[in-house]
TIMINU-430778 format. One line per 8 residues: number of its first residue (from 1); their letters; for each residue x, y, z of N, C-alpha, C, O. Coordinates in steps of 0.001 Angstrom, whole numbers, plus 500000, padded with zeros to 6 digits. Layout:
residues N
NUM	a	X Y Z X Y Z X Y Z X Y Z | ...
This chain:
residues 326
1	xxxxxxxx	064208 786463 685998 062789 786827 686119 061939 785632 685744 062262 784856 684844 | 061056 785539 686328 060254 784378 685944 058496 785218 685832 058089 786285 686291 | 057993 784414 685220 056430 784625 684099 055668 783424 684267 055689 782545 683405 | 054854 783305 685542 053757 782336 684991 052564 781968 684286 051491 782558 684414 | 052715 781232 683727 051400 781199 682412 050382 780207 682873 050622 779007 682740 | 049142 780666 683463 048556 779464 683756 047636 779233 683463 047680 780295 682841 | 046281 778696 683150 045149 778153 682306 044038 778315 683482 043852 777617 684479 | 043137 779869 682866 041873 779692 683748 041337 779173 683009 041412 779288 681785
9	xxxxxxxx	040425 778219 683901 039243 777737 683385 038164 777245 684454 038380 777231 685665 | 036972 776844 683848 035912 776603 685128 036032 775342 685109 036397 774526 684263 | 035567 775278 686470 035135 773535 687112 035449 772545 686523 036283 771670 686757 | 034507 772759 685470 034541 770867 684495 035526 771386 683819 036425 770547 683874 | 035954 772477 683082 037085 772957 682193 038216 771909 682665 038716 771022 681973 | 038529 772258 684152 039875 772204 684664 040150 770683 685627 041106 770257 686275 | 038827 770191 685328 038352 768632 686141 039276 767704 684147 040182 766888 683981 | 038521 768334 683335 038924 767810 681829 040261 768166 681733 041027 767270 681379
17	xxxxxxxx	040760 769354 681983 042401 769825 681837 043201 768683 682504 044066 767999 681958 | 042619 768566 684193 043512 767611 684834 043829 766191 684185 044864 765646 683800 | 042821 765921 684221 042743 764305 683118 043849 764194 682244 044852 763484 682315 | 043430 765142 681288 044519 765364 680170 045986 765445 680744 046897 764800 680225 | 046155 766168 681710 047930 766863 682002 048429 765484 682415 049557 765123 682081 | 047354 764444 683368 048140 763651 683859 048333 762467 682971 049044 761530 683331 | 047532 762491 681471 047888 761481 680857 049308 761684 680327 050257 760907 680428 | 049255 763101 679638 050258 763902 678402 051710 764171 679434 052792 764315 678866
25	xxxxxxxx	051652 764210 680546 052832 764338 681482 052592 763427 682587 052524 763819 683752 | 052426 761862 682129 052680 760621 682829 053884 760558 683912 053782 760402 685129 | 055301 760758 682962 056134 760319 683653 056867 761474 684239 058059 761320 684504 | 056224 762734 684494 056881 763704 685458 056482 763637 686797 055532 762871 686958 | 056877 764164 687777 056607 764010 688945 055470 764525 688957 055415 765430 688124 | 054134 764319 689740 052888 764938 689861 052894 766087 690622 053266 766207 691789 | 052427 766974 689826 052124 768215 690584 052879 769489 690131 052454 770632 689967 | 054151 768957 689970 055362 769802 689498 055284 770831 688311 055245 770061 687351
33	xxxxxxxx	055238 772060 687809 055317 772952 686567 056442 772207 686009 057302 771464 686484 | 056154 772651 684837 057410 772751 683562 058001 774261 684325 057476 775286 684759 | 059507 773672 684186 060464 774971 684540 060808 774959 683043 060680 773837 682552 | 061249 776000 682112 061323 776820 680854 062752 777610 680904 062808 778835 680800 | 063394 777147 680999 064489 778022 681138 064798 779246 680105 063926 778976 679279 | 065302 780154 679699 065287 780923 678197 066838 781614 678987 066985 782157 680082 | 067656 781356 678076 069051 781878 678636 069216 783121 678018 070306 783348 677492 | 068089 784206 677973 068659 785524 677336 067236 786283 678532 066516 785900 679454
41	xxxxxxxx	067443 787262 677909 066666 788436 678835 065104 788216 678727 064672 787140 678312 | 064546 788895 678976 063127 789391 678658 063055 789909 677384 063866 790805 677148 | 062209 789548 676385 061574 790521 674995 062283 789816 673951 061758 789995 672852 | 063307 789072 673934 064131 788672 672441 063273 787937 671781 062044 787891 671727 | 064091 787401 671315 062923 786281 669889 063005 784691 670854 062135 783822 670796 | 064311 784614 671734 064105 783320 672571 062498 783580 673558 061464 782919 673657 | 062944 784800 674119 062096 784635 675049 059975 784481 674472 058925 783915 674779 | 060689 785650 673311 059082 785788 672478 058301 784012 672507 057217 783604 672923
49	xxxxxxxx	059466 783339 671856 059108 781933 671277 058757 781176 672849 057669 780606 672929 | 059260 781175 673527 058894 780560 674746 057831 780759 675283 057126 779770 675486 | 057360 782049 675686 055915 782427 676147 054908 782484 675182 053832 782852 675653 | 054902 782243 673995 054062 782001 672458 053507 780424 673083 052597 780070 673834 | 054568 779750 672339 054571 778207 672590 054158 778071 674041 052974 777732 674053 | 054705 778210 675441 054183 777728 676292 052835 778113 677068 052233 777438 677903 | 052492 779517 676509 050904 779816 676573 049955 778669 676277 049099 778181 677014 | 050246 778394 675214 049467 777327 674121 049865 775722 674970 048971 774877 675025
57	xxxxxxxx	050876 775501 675426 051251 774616 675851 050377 774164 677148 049886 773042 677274 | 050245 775411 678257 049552 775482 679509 047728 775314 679047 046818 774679 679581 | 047759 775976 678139 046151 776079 678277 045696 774627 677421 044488 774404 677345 | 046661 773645 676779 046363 772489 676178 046312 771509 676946 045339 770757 676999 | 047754 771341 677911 047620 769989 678728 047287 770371 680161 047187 769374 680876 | 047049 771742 680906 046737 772088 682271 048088 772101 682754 048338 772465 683903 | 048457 771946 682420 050096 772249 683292 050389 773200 683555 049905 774011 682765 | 051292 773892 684704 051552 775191 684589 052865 775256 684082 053698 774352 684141
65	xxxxxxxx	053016 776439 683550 054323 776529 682563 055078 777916 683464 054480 778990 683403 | 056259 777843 684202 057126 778851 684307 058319 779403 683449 059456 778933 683410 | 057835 780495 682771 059549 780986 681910 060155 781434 682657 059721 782224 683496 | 061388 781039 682562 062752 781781 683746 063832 781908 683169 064572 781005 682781 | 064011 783292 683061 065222 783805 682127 066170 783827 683228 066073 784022 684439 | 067341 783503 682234 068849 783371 682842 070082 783583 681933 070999 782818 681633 | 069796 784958 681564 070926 785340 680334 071866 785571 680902 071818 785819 682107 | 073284 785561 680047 074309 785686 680666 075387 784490 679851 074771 783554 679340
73	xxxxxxxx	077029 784457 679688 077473 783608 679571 077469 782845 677789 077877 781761 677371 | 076901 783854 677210 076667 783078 675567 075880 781796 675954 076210 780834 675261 | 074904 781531 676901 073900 780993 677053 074464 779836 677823 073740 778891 678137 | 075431 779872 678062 076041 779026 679049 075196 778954 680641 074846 777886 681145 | 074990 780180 681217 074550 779781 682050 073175 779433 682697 072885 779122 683852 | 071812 779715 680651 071497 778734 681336 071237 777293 680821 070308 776507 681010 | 072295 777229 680163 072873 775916 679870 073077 774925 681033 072531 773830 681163 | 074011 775548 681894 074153 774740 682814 073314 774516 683876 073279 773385 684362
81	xxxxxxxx	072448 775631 684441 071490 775600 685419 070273 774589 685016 069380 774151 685741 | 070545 774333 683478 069208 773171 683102 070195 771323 683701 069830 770282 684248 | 071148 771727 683305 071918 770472 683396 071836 769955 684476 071543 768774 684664 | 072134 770936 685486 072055 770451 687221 070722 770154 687576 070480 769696 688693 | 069665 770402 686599 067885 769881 686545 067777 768662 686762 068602 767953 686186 | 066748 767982 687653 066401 766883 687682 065842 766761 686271 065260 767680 685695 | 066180 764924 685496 066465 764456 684454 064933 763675 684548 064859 762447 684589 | 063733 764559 684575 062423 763855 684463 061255 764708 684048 060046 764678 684279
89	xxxxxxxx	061991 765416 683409 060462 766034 682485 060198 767342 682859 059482 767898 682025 | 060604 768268 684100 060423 769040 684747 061191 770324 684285 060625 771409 684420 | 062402 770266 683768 062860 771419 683423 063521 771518 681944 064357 770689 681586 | 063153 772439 681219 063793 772112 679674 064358 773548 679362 064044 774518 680052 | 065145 773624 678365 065625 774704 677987 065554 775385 676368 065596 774741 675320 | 065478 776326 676464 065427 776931 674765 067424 777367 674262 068138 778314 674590 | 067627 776418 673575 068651 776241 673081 068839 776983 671513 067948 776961 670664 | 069744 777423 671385 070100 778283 669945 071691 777699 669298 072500 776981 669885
97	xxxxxxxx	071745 778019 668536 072977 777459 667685 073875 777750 668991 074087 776760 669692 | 074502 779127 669465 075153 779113 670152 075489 778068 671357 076561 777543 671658 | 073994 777933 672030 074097 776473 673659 074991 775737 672570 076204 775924 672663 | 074353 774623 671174 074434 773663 671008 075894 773639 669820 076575 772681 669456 | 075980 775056 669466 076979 774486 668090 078096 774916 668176 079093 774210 668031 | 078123 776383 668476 078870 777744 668144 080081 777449 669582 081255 777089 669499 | 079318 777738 670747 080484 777807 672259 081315 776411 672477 082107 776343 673416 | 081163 775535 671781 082470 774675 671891 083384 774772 670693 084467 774188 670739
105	xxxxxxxx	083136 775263 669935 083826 776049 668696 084537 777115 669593 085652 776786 670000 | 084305 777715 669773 084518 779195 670048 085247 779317 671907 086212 780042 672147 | 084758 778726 672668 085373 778475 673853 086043 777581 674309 085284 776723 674760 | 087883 777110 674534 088761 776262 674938 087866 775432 675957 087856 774203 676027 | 087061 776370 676791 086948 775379 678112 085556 776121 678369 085393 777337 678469 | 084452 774974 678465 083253 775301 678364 082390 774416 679324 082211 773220 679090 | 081710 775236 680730 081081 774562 681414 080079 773432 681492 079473 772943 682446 | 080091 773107 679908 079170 772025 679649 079295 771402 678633 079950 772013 677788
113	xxxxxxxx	078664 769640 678094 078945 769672 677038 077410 769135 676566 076559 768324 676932 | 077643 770168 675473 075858 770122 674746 075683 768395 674507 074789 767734 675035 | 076707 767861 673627 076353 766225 673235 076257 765583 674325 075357 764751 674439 | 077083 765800 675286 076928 764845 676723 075622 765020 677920 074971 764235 678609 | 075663 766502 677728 074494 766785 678597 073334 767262 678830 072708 767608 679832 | 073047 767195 677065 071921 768169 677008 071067 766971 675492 071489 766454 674457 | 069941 767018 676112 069263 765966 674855 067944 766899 673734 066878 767292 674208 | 068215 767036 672710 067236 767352 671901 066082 767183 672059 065939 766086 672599
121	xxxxxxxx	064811 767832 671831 063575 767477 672174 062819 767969 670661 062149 767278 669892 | 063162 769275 670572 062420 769722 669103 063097 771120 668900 063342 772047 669673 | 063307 770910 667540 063789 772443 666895 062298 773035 666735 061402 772459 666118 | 062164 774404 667456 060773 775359 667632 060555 776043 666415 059468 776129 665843 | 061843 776622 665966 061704 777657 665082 063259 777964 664664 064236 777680 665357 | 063284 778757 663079 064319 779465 662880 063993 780672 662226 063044 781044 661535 | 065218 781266 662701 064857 782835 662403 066255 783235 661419 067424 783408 661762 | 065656 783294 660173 066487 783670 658871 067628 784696 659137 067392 785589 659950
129	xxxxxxxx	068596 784659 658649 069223 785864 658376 068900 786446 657258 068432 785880 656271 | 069194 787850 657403 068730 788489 656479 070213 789730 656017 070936 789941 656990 | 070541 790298 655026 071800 791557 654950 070853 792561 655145 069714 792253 654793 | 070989 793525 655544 069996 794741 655498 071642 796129 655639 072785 796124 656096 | 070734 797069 654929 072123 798190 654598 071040 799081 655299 069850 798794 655421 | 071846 800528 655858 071047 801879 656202 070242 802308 654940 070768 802294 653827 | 068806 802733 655165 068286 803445 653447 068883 804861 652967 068742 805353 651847 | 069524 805364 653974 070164 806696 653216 071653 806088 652689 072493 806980 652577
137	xxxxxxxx	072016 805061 652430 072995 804471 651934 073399 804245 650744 072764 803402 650111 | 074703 805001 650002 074349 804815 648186 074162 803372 647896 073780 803213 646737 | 074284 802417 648470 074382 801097 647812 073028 800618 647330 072029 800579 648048 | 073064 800333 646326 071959 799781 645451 071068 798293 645870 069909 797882 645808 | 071848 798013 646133 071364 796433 645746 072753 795640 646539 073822 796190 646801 | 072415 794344 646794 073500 793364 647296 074721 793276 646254 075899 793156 646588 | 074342 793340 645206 075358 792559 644094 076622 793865 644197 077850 793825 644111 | 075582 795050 644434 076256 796817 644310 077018 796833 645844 077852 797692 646128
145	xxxxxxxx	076618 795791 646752 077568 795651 648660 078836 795248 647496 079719 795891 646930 | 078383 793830 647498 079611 793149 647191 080521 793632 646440 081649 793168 646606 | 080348 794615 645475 080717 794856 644650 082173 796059 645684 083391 795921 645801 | 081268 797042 646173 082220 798037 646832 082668 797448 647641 083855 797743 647781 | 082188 796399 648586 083289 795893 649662 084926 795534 649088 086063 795834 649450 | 084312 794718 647987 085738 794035 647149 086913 795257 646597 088130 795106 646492 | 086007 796619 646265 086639 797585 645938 087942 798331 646616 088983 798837 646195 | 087178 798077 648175 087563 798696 649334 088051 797884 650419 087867 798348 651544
153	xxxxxxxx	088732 796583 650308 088938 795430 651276 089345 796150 652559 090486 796609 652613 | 088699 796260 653371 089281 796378 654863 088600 797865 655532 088805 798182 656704 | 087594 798874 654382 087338 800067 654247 085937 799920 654902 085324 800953 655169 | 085375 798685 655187 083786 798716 655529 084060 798180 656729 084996 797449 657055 | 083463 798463 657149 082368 797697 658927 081534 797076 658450 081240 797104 657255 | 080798 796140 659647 079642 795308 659698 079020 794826 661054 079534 793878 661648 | 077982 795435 661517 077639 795482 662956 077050 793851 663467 076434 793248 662588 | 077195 793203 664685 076735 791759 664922 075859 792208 666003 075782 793428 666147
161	xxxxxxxx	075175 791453 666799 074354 791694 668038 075009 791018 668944 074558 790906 670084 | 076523 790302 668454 077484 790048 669230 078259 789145 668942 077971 788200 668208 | 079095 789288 669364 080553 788373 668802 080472 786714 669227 080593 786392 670409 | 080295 785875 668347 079825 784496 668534 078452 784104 668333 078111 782937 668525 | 077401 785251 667851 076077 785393 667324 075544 785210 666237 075616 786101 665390 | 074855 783984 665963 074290 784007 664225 074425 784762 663594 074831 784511 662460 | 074185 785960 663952 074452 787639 663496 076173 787371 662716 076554 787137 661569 | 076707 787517 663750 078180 787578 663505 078590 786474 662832 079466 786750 662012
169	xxxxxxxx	078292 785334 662868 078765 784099 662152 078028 784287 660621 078833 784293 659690 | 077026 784395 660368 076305 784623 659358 077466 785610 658431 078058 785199 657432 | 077563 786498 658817 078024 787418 658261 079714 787020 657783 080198 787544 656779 | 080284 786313 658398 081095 785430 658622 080986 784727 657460 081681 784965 656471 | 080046 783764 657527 080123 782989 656643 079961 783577 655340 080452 782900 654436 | 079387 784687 654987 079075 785569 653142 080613 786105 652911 081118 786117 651789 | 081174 786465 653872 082202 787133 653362 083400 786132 653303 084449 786624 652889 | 083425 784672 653683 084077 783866 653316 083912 783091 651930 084796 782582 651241
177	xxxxxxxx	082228 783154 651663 081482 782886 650433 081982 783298 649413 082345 782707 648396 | 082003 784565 649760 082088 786008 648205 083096 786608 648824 082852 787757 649193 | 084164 786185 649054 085993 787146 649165 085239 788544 650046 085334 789619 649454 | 084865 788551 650747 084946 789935 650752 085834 790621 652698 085457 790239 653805 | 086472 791187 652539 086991 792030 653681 086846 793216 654463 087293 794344 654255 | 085989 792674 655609 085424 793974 656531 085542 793778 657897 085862 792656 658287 | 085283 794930 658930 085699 794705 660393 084579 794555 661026 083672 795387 661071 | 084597 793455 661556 083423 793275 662732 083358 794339 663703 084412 794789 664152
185	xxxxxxxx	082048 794874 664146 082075 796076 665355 080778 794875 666085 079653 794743 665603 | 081218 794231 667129 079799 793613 667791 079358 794307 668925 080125 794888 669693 | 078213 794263 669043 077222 795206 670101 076760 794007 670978 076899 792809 670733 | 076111 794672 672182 075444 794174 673055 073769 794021 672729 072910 794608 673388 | 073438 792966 671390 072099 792889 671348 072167 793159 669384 073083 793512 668642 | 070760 792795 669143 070831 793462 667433 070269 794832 667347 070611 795602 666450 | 069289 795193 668399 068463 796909 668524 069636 797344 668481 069973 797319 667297 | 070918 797953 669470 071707 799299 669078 072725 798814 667761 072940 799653 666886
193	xxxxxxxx	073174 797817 667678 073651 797379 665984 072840 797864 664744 073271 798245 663656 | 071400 797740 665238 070933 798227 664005 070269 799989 664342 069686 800755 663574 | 070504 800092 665213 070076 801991 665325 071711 802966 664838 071868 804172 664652 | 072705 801803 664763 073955 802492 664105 073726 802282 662516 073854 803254 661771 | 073316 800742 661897 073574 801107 660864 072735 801751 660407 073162 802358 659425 | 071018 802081 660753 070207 803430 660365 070884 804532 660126 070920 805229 659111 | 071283 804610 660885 072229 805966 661062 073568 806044 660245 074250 807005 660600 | 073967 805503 659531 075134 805425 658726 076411 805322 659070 077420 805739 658501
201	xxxxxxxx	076204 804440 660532 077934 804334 661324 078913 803512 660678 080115 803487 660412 | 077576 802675 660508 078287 801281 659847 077238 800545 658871 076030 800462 659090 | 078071 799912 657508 077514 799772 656489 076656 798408 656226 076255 798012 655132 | 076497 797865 657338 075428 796567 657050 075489 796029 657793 076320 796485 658579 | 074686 794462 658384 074809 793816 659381 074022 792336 658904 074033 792210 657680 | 073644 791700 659316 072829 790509 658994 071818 790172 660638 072320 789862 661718 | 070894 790289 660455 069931 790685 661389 068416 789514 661023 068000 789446 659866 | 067876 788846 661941 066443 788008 661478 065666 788974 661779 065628 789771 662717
209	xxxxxxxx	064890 788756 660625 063102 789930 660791 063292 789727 661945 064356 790292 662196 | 062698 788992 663338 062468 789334 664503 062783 790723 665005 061965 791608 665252 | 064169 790780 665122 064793 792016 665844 064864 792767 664714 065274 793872 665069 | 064627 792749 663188 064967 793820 662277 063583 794629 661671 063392 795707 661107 | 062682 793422 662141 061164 794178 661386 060874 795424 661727 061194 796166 660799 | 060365 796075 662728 060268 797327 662876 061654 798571 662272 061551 799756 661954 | 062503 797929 662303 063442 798755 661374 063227 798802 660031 062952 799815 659389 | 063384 797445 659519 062874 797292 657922 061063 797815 657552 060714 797897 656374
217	xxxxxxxx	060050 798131 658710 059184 798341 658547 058676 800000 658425 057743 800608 657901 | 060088 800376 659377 059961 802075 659676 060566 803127 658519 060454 804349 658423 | 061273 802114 657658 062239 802625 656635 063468 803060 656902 064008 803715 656012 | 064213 802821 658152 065125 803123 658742 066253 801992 657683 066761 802632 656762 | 066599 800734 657708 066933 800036 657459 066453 798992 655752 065249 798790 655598 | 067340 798489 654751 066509 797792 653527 067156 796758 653864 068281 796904 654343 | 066675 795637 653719 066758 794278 653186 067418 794180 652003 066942 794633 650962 | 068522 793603 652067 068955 793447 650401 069262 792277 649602 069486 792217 648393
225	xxxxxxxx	069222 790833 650967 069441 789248 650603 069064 788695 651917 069248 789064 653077 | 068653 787990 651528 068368 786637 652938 069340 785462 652320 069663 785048 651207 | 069602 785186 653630 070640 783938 653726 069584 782755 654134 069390 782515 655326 | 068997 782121 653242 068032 781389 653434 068035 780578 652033 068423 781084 650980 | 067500 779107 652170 067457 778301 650485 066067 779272 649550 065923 779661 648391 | 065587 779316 650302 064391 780697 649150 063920 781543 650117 064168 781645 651319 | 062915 782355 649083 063232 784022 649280 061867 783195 650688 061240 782139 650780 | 062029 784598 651593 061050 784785 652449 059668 785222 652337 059429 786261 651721
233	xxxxxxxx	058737 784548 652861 056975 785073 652312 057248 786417 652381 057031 787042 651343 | 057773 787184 653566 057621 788285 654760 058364 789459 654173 058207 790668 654341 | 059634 788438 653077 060098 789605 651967 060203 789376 650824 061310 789257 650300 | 058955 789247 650090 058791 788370 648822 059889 788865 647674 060309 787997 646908 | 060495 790591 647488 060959 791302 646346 062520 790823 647104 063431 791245 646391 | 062831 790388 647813 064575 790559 648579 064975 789406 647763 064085 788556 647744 | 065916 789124 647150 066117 787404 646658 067252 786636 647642 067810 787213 648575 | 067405 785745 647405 068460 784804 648372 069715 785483 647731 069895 786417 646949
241	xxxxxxxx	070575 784517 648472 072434 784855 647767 072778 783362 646918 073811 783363 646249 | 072145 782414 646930 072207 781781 645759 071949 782229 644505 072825 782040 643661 | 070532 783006 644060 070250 783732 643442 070863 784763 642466 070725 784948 641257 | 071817 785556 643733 072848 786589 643170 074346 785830 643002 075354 786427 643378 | 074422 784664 642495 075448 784083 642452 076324 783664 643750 077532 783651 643511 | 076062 783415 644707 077000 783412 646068 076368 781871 647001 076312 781776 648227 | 076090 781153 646322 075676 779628 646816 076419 779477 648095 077422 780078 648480 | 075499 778265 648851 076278 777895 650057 076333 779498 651460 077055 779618 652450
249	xxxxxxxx	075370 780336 650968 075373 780883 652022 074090 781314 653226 073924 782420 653739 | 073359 780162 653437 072108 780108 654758 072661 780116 655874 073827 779812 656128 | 071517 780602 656862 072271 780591 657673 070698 780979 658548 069919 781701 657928 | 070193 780397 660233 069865 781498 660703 069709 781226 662020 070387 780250 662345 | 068808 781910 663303 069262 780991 664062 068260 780212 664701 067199 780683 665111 | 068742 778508 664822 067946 777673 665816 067398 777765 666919 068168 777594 667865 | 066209 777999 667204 066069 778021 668669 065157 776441 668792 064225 776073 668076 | 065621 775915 669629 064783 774174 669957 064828 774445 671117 065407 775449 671532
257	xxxxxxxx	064087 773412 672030 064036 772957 673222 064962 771300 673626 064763 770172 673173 | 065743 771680 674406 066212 770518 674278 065916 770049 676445 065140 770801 677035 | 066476 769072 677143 066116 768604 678220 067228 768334 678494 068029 768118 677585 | 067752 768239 680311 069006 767599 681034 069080 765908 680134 068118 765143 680205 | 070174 765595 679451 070379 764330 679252 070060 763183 680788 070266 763366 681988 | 069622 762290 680196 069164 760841 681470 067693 761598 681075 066958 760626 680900 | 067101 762474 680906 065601 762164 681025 065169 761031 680073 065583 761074 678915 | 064288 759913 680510 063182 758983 679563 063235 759449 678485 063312 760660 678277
265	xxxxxxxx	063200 758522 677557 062929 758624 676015 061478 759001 675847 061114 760000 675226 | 060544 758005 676533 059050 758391 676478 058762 759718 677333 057553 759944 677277 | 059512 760791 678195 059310 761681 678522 059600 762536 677630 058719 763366 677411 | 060783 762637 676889 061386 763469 675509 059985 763145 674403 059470 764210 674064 | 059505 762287 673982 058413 761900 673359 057167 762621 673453 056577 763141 672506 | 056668 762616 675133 055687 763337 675325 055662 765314 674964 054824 766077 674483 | 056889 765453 675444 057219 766717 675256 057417 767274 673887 056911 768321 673484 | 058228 766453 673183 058123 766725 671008 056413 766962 671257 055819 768040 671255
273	xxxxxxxx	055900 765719 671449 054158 766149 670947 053401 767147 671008 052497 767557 670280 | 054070 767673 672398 053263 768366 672886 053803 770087 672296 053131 771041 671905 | 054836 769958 672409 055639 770853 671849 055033 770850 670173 055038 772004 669745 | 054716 770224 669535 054804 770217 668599 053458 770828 668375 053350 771870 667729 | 052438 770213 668885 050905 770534 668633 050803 771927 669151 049907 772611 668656 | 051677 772550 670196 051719 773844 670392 051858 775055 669482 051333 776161 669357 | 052701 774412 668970 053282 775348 667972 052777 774757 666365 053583 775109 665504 | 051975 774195 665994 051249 773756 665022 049515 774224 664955 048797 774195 663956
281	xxxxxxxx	049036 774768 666742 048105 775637 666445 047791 776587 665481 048670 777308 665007 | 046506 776669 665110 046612 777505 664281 046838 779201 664623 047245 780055 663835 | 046556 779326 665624 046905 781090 666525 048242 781753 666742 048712 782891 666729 | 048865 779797 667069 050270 780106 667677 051556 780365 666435 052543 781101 666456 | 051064 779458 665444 051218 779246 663844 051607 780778 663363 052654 781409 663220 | 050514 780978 663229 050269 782889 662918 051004 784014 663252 051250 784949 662489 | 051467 783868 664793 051415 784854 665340 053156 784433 665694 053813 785379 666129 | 053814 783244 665546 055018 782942 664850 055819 783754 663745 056893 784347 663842
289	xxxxxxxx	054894 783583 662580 055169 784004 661559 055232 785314 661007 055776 785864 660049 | 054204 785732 662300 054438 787436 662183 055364 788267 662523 055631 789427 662209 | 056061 787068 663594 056915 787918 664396 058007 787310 663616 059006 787375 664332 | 058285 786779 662548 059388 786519 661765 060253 785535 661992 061457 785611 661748 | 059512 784295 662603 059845 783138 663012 059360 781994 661863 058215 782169 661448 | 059823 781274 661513 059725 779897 660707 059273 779019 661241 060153 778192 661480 | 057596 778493 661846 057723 777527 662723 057847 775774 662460 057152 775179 661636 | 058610 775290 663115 059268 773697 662816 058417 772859 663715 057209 772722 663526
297	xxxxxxxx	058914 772436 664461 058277 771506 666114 058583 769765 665398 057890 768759 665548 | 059586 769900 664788 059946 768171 664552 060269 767592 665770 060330 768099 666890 | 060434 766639 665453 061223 764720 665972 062261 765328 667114 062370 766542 666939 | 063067 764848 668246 064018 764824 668342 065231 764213 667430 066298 764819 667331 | 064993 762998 666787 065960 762643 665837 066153 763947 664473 067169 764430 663974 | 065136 764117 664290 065377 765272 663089 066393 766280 663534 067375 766682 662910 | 065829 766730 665141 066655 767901 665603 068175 767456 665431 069014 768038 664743 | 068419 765945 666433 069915 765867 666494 070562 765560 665263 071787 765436 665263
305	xxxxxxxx	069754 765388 663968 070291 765278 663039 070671 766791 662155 071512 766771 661256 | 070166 767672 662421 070342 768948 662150 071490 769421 663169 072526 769801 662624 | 071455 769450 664480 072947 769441 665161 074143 769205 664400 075043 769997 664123 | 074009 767970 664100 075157 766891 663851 075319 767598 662183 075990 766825 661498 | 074928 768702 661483 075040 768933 660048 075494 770731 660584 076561 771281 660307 | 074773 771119 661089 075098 772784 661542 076184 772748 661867 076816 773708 661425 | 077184 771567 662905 078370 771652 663821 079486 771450 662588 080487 772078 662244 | 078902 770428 662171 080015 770084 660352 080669 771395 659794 081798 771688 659403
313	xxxxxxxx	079090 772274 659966 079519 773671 658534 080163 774573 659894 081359 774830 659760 | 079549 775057 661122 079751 776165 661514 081598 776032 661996 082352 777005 661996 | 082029 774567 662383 082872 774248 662938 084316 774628 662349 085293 775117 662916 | 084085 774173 660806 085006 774561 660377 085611 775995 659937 086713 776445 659624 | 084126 776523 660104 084487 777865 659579 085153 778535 660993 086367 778742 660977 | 084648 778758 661791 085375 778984 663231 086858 778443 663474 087710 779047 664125 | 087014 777316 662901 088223 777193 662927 089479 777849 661465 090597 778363 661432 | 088761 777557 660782 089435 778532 659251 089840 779822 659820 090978 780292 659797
321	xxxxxx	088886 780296 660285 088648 781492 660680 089749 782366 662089 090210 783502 662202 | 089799 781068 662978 090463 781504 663767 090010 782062 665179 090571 782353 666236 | 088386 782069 664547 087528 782623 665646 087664 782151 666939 087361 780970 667112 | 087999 782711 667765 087690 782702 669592 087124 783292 670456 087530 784454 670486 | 086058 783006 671509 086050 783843 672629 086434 784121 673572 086005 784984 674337 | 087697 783139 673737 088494 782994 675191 089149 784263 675533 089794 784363 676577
């Protein structure tokens, strides 16, 4: 599906817009939209962040901005449909741990390779993990999870929004943290993962405000730790798992924009800026944060330097672990 976002404005508005687009997107072909790729559906937190940011994006430099979802594939495909993109400014993609960290971990043989073919532009945002239990649930408190999981090794569930999903790795990673032993049940998405554990199917999950707020807001669902270095504005009373003794366990997920590798350095350049001032608005800022997003918009070097530290931690654990999707 594709969404175009485009910038009314009057006469001199759009005589001043032009000026601008053709300074701020020099070295793209003239005339051409930004193609936006978002490799998941309509409504997620990728897609949210894409039409946020590229609203703001269109109505700043006059450009027109197309989002074009292409879920499918653990984001592989549209991983690759950016790759086969002409390498000039024209088509970029919203990348998550999975494009860049998780599916060469996790898949023998993988239609692409993120380091070879895909270039960083800016990490947009991250979206925390969080533990959240059902509220009709006796468990007290996190320290009171850990406590019965250890009681009961092998006796609990733990729902993912899918198998190879921050969700699922997150969760992954606490129970490698703090000993603890439970069965993954992964769903298609975090909404029916978390309308089970409301319901008391299954005893917890690790979920970002994005997809968990209206649960945690309806009382369906509690918050009981964020996997984050400190507590969240959004849940000031929840504390981290450093906190409760369980260090070394953050986690959440990346979404950046990254571009087909061979594009210009000064085209990757223009796009951080622009990208960046997008999402540094003050409207776009806001309305980020509401929706339970962290907003970033760094460097490309910052980004690939955050790559090159996420792949370190997630890598090994996938392999400890044993984890596969083949």
């Amino acid at each position: 599906m594709k969404t175009f976002i485009k910038l009314a404005v009057s006469a001199s508005a759009l005589a001043a817009g032009l000026v601008l687009a053709g300074s701020a997107w020099a070295q793209a072909p003239s005339g051409k939209p930004l193609r936006w790729i978002v490799p998941y559906a309509v409504g997620g937190g990728s897609d949210f962040l894409a039409r946020t940011i590229g609203a703001q994006l269109a109505e700043t430099t006059g450009q027109t901005v197309v989002v074009d979802n292409r879920p499918g594939g653990n984001t592989a495909i549209g991983a690759v449909e950016t790759v086969r993109a002409a390498h000039d400014g024209t088509t970029v993609l919203s990348a998550d741990n999975g494009t860049l960290i998780f599916n060469p971990a996790l898949y023998k043989s993988l239609s692409y390779d993120p380091l070879r073919d895909l270039a960083p532009v800016s990490l947009m945002g991250r979206f925390p993990m969080i533990l959240v239990v059902g509220q009709t649930t006796d468990i007290k408190d996190a320290k009171d999870f850990m406590a019965k999981v250890k009681a009961a090794p092998g006796k609990f569930s733990y729902a993912s929004a899918g198998a190879g999903s921050p969700h699922h790795l997150a969760m992954e990673l606490l129970k490698e943290r703090a000993g603890l032993r439970m069965l993954h049940i992964a769903y298609r998405g975090a909404a029916p993962a978390l309308v089970d554990v409301a319901g008391g199917q299954l005893a917890a999950m690790m979920t970002d405000l994005a997809a968990g707020n209206a649960f945690i807001k309806g009382g369906k669902v509690r918050p009981i730790a964020v996997a984050n270095a400190t507590r969240l504005p959004q849940l000031p009373d929840v504390p981290t798992f450093a906190e409760l003794g369980v260090p070394n366990v953050e986690a959440a997920a990346l979404v950046g924009m990254v571009a087909p590798a061979g594009t210009p350095p000064e085209v990757i350049a223009t796009l951080q800026k622009n990208v960046s001032a997008a999402i540094h608005t003050p409207a776009v800022s806001k309305k980020l944060v509401e929706f339970g997003v962290e907003p970033v918009g760094g460097t490309p070097q910052e980004y690939a330097a955050l790559i090159q530290k996420e792949t370190a931690i997630w890598h090994k654990l996938i392999k400890d672990l044993k984890i596969s999707l083949d």
